[in-house]
PDB file of N, CA, C and O in Angstrom:
ATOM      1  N   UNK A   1     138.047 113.522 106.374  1.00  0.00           N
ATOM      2  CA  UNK A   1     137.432 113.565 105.066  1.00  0.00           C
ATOM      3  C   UNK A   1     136.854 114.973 104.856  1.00  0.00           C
ATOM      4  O   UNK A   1     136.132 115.472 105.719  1.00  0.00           O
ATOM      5  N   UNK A   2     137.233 115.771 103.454  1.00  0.00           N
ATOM      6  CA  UNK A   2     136.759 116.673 103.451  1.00  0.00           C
ATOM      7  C   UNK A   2     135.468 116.925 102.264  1.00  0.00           C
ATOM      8  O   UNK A   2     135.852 116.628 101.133  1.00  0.00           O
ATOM      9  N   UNK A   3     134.551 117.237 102.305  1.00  0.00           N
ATOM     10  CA  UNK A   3     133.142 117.352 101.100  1.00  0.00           C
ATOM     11  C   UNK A   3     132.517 118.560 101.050  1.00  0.00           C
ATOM     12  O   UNK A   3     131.759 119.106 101.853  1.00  0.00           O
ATOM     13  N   UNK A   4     133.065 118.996  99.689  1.00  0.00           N
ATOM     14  CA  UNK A   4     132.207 119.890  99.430  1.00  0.00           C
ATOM     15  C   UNK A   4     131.113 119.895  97.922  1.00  0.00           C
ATOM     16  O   UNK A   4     131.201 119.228  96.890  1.00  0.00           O
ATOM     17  N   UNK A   5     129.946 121.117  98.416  1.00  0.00           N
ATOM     18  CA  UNK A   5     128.870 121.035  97.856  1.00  0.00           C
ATOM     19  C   UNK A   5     128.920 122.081  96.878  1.00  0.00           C
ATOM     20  O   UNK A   5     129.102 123.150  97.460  1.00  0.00           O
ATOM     21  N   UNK A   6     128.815 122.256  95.328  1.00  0.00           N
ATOM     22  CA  UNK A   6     129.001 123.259  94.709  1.00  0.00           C
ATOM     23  C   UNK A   6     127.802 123.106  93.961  1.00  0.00           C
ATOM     24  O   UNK A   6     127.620 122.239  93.106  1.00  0.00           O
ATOM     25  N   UNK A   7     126.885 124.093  94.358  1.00  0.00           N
ATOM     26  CA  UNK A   7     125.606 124.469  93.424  1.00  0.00           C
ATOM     27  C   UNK A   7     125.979 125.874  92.851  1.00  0.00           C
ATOM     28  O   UNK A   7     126.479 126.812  93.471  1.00  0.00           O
ATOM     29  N   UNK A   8     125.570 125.807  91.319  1.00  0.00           N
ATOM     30  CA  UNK A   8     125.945 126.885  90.413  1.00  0.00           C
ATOM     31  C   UNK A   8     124.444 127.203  89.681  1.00  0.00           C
ATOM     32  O   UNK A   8     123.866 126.359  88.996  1.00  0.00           O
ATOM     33  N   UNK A   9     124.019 128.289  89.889  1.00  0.00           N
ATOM     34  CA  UNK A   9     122.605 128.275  89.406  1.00  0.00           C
ATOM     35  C   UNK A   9     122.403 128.724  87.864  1.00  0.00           C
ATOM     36  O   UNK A   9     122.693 129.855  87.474  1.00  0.00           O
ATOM     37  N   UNK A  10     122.029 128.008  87.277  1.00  0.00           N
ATOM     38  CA  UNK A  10     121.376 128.663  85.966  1.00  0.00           C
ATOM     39  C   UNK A  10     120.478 129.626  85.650  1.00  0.00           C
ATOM     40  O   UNK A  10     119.261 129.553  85.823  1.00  0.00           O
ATOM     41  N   UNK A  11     121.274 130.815  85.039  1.00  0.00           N
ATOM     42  CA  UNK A  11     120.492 132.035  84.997  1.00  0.00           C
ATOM     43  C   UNK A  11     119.478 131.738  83.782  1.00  0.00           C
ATOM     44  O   UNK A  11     118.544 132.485  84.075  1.00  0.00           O
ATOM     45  N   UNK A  12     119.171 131.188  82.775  1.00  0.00           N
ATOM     46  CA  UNK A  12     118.801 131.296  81.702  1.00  0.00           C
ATOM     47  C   UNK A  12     116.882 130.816  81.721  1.00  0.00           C
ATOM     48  O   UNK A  12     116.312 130.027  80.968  1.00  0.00           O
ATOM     49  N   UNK A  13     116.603 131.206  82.263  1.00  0.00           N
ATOM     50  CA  UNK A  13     115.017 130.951  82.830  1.00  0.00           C
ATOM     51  C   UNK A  13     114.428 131.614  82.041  1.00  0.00           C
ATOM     52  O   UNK A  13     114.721 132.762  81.708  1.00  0.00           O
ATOM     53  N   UNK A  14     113.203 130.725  81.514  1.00  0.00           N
ATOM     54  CA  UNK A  14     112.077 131.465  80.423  1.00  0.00           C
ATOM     55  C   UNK A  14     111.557 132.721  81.918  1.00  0.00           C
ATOM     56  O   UNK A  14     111.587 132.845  83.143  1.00  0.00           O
ATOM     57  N   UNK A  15     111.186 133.297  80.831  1.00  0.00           N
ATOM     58  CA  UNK A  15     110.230 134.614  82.070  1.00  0.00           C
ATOM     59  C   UNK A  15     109.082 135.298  81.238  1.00  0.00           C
ATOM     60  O   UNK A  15     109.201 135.160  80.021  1.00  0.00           O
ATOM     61  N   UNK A  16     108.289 135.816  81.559  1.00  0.00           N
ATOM     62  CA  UNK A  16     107.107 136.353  81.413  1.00  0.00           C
ATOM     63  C   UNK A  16     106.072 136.986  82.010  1.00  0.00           C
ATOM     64  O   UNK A  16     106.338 137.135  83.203  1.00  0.00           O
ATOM     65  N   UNK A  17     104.919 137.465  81.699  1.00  0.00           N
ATOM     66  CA  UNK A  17     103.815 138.063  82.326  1.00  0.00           C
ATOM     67  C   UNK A  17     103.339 136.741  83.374  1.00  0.00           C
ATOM     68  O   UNK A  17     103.042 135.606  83.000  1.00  0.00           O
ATOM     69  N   UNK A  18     103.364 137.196  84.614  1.00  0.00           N
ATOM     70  CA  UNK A  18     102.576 136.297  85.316  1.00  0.00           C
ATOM     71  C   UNK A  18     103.728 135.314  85.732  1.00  0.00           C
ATOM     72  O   UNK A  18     103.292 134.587  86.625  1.00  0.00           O
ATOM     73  N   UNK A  19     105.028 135.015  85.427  1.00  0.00           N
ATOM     74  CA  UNK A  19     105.563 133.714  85.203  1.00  0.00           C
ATOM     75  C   UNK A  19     106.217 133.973  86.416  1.00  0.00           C
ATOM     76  O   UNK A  19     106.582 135.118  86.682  1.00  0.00           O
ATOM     77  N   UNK A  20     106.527 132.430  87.671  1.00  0.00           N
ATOM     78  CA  UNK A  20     107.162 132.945  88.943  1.00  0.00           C
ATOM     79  C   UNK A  20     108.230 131.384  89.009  1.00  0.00           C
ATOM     80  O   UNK A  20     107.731 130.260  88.958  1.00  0.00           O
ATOM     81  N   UNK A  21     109.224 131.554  89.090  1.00  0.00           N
ATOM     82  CA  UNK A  21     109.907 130.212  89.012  1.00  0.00           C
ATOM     83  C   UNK A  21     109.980 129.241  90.071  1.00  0.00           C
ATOM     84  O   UNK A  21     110.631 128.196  90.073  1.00  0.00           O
ATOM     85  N   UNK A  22     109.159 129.756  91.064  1.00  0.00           N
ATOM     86  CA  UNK A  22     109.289 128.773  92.244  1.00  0.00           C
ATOM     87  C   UNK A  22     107.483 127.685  91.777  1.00  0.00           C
ATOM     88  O   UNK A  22     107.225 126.488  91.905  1.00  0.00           O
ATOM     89  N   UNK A  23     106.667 128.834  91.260  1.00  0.00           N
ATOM     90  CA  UNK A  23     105.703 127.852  90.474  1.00  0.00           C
ATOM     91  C   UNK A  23     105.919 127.467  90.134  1.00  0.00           C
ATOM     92  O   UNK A  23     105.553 126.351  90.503  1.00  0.00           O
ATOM     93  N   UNK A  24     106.696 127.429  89.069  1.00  0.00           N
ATOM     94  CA  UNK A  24     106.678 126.740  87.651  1.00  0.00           C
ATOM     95  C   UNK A  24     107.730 126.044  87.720  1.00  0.00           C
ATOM     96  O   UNK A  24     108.096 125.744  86.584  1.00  0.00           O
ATOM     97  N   UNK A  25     108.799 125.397  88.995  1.00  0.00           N
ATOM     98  CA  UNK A  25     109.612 124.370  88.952  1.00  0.00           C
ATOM     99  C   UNK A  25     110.784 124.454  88.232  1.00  0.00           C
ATOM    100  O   UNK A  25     111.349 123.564  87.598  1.00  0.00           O
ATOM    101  N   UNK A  26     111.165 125.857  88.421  1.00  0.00           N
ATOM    102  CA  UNK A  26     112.787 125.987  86.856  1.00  0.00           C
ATOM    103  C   UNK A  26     114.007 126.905  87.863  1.00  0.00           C
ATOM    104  O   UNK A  26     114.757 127.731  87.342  1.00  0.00           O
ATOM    105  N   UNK A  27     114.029 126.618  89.198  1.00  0.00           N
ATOM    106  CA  UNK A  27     115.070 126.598  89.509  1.00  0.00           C
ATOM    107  C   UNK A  27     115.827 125.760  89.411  1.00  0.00           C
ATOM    108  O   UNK A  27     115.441 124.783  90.053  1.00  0.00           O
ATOM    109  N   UNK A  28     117.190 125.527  88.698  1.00  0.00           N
ATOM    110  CA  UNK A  28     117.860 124.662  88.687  1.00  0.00           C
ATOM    111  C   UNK A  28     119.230 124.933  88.301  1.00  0.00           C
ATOM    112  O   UNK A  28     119.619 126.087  88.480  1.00  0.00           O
ATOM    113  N   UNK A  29     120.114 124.008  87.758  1.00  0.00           N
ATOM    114  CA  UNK A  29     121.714 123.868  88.062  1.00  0.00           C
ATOM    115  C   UNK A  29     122.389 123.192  88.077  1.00  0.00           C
ATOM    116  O   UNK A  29     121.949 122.067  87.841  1.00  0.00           O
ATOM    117  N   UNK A  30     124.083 123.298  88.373  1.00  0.00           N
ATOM    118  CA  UNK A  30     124.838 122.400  88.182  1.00  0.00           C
ATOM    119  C   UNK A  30     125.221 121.516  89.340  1.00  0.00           C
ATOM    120  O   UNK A  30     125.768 120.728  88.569  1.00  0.00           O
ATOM    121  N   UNK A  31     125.374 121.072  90.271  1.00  0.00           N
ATOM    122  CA  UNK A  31     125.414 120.309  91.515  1.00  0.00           C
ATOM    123  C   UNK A  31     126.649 119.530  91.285  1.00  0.00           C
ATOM    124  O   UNK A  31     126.746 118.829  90.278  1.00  0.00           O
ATOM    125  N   UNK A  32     127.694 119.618  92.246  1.00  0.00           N
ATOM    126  CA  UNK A  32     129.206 119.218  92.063  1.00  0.00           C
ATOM    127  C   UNK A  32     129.032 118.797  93.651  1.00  0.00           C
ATOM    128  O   UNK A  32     128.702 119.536  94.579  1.00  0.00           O
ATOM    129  N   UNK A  33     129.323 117.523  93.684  1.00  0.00           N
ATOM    130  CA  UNK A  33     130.024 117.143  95.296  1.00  0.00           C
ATOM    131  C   UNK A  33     131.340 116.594  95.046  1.00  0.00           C
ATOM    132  O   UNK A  33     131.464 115.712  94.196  1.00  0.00           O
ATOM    133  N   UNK A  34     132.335 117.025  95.697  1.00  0.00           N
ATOM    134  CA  UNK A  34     133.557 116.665  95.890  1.00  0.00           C
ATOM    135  C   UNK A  34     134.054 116.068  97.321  1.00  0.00           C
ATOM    136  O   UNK A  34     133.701 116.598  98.374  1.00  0.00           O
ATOM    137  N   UNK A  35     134.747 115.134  97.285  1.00  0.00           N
ATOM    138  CA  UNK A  35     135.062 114.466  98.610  1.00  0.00           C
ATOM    139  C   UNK A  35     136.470 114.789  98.170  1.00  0.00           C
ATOM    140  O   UNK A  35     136.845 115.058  97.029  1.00  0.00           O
ATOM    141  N   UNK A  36     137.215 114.711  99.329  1.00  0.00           N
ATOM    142  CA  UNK A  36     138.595 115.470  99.665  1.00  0.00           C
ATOM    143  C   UNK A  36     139.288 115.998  98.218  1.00  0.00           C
ATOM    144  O   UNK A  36     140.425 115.690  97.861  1.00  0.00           O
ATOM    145  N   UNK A  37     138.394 116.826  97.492  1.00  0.00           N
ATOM    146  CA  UNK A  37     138.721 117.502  96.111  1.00  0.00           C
ATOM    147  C   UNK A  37     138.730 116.874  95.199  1.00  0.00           C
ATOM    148  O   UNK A  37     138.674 117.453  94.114  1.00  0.00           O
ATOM    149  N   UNK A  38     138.782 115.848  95.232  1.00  0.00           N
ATOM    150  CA  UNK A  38     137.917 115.102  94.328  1.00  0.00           C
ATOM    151  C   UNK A  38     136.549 114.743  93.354  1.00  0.00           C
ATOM    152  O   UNK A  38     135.827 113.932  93.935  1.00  0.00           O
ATOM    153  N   UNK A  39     136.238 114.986  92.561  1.00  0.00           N
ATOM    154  CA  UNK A  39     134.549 115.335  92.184  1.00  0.00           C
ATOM    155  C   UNK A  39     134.008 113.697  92.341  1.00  0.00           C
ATOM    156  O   UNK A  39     134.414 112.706  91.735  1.00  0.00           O
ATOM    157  N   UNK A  40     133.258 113.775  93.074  1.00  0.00           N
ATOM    158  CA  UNK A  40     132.671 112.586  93.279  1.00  0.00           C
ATOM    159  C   UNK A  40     130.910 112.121  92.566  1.00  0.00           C
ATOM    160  O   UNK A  40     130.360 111.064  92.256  1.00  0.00           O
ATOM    161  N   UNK A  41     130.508 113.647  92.559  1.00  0.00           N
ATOM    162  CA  UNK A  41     129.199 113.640  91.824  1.00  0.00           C
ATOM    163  C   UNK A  41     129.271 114.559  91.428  1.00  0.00           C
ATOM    164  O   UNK A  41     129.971 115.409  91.979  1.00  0.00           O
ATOM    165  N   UNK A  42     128.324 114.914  89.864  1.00  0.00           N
ATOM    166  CA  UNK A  42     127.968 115.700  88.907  1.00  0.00           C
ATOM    167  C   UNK A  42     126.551 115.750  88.202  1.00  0.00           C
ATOM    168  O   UNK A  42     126.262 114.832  87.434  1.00  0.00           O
ATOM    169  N   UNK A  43     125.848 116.559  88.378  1.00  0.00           N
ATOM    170  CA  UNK A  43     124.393 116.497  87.689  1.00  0.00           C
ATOM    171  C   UNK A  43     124.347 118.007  87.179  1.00  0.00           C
ATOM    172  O   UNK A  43     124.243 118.940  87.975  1.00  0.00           O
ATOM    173  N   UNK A  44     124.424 118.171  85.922  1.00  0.00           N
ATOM    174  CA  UNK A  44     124.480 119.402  84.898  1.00  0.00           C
ATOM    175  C   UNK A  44     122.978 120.480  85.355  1.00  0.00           C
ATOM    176  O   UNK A  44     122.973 121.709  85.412  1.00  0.00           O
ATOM    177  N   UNK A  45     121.685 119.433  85.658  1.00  0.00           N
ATOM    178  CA  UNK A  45     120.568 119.685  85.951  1.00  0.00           C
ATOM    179  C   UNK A  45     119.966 119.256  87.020  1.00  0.00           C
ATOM    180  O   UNK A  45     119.138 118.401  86.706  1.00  0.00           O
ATOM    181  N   UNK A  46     119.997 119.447  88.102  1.00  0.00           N
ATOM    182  CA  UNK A  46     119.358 119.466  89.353  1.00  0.00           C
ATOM    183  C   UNK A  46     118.205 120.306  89.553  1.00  0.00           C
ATOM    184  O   UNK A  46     118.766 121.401  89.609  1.00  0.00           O
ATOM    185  N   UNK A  47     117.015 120.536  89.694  1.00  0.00           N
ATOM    186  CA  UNK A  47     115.649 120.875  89.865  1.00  0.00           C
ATOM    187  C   UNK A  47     115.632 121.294  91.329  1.00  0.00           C
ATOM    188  O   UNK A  47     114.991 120.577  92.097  1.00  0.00           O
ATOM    189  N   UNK A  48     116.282 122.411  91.831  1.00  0.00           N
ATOM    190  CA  UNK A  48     116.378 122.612  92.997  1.00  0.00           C
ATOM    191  C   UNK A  48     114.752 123.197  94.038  1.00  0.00           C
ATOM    192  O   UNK A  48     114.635 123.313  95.258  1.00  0.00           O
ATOM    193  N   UNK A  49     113.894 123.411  93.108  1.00  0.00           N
ATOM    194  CA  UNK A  49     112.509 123.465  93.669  1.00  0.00           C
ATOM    195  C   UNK A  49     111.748 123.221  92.882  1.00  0.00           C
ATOM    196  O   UNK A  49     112.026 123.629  91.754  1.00  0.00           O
ATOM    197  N   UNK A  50     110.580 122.540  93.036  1.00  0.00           N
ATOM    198  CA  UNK A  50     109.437 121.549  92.221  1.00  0.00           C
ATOM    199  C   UNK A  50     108.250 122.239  92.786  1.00  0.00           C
ATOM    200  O   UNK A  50     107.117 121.868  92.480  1.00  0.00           O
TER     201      UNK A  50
END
């Protein structure tokens, strides 16, 4: 069985004076798991740190 993990990060992050994205919880992305090339899961938005 083969699985792979495809995280694609979203560049489009508010930013600002003071503003740090690992505070403020807005890393995030597209999250693709595929089992033997197959897409098996999809989440457009995954919250990769809170």
């Amino acid at each position: 069985m083969n699985v792979r993990f495809s995280f694609v990060l979203d560049k489009n992050v508010p930013n600002g004076p003071g503003y740090t994205a690992y505070e403020n919880g807005f890393i995030e992305g597209a999250l693709n798991i595929f089992v033997d090339e197959k897409l098996f899961f999809h989440d457009p938005y995954v919250n990769l740190a809170s």
